[in-house]
C-alpha positions as CSV (number, residue, x, y, z in Angstrom):
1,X,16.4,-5.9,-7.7
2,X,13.5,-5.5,-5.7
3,X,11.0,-8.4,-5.5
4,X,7.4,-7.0,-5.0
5,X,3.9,-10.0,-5.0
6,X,0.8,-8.2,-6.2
7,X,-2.8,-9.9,-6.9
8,X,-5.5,-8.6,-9.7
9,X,-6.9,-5.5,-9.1
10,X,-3.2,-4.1,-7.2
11,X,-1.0,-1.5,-8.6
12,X,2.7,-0.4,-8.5
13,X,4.1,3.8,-8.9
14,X,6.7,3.7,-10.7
15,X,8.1,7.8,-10.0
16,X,5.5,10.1,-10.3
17,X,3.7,9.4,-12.8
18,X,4.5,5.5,-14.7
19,X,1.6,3.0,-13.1
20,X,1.4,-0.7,-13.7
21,X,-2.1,-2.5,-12.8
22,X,-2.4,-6.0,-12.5
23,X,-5.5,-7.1,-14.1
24,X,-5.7,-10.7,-14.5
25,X,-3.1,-14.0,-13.3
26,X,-3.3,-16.7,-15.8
27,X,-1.1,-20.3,-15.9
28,X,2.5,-18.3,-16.7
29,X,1.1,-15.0,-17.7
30,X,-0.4,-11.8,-16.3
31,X,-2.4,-9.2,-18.5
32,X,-1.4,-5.9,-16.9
33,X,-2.5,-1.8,-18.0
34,X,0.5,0.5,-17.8
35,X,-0.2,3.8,-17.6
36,X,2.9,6.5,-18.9
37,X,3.2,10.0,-19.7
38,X,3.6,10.6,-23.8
39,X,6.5,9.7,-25.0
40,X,7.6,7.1,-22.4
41,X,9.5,4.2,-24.1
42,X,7.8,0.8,-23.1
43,X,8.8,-1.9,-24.7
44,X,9.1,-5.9,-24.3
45,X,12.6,-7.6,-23.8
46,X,13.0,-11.1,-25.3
47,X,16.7,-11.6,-24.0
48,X,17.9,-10.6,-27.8
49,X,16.2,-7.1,-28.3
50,X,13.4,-4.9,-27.3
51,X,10.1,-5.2,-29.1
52,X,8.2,-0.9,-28.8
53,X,4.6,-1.2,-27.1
54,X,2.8,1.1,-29.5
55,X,0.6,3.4,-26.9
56,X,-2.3,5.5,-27.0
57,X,-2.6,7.9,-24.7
58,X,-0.4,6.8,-22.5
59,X,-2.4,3.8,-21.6
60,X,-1.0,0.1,-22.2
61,X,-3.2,-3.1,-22.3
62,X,-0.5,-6.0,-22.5
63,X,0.3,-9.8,-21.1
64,X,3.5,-10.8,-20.0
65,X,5.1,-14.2,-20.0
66,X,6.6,-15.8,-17.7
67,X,10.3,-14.4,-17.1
68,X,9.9,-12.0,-20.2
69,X,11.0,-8.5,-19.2
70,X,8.9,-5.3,-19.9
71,X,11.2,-1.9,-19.9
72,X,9.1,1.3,-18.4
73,X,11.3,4.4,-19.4
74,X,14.1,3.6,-16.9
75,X,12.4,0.5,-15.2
76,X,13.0,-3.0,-16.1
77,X,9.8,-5.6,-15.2
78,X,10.6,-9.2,-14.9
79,X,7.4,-12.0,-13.9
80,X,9.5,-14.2,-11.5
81,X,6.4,-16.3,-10.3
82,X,2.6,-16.9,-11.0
83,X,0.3,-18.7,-8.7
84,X,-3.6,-18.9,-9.0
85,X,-3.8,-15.3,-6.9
86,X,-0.7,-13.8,-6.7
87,X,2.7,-13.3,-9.3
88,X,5.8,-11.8,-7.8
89,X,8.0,-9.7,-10.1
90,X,11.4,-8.0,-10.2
91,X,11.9,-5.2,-10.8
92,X,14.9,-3.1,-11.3
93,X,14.8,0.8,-11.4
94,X,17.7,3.5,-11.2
95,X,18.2,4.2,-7.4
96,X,16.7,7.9,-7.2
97,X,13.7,6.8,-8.4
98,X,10.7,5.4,-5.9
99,X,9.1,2.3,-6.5
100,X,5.7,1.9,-4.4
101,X,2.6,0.1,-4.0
102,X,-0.3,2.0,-4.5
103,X,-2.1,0.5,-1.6
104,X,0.8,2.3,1.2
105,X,0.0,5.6,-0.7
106,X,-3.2,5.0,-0.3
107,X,-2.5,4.6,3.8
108,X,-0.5,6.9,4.1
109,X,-2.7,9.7,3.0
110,X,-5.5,7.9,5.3
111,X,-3.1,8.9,8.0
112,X,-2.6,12.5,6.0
113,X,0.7,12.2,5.5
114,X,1.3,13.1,1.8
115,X,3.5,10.5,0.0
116,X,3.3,9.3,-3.3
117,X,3.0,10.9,-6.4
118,X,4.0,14.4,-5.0
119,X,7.1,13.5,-2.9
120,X,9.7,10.9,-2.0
121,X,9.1,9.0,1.2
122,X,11.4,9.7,4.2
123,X,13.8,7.0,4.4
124,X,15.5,6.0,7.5
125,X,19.4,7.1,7.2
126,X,22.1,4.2,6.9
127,X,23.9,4.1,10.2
128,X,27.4,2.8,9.7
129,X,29.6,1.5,12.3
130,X,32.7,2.8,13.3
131,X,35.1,0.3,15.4
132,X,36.5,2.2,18.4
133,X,40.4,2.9,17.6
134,X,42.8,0.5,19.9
135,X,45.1,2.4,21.8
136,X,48.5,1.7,21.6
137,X,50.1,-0.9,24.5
138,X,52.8,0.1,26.4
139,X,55.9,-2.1,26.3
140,X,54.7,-4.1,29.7
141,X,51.8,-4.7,28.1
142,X,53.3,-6.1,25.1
143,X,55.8,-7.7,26.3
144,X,52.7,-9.4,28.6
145,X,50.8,-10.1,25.8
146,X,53.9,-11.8,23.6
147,X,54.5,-14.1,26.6
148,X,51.2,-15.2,26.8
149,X,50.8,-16.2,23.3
150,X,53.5,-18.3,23.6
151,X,52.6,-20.0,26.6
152,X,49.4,-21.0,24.5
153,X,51.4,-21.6,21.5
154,X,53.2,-24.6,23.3
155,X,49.9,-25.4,25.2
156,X,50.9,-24.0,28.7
157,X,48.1,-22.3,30.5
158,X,48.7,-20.5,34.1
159,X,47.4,-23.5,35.9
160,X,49.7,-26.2,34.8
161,X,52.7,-23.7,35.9
């Protein structure tokens, strides 16, 4: 689940083309415009079933409640918190898909770099570490090693010898 805080008047991408606008933060609601192609299944999730969001044109004026869950197509919206300026929410979307604010879009162009709505950021790659492999001891070396666990085993160290 990624956690996101967004004030009135800031806006999340969803993909390429699903947009959610925060309008207005009240006590333990937010009134929000969700913009979706045709045919995009929005809908509000009680905890029991999924109540359709009739739209027209694509365009969504709604409140949500305070941990009620709004599905976007494949993204699932959760209000977490409200304060007087800002509410964070969850969300949860298939991996593939980008979730962005529109704000870093909006920078990243600035910079002309074109990221957003036409292509998927570059992501730094996941570096993985490898232990070094342990080469094998030869029987000295064992044999060593054997001794001296023992000597600790029994509490002897090389100075009390």
């Amino acid at each position: 689940m990624l956690i996101l805080t967004r004030q009135p008047r800031e806006s999340l991408v969803f993909g390429d083309d699903m947009f959610m606008h925060v309008k207005e933060i009240l006590r333990e609601r937010i009134r929000v415009q969700i913009d979706v192609p045709k045919g995009t299944n929005v809908a509000r999730h009680n905890g029991v079933r999924e109540i359709p969001i009739n739209s027209q044109d694509g365009e969504i004026h709604t409140s949500i409640d305070l941990h009620e869950d709004i599905v976007i197509g494949p993204v699932n919206l959760c209000v977490l918190r409200t304060t007087k300026s800002q509410v964070r929410l969850g969300i949860t979307a298939p991996e593939n898909m980008k979730v962005m604010r529109t704000e870093v879009i909006e920078r990243e162009r600035a910079k002309g770099k074109e990221i957003g709505a036409s292509r998927i950021p570059d992501r730094k790659p996941k570096v993985s570490y490898k232990k070094p492999k342990r080469r094998a001891l030869t029987p000295e070396q064992q044999e060593e090693r054997e001794q001296q666990a023992l000597l600790e085993r029994y509490g002897f160290t090389e100075r009390q010898q």
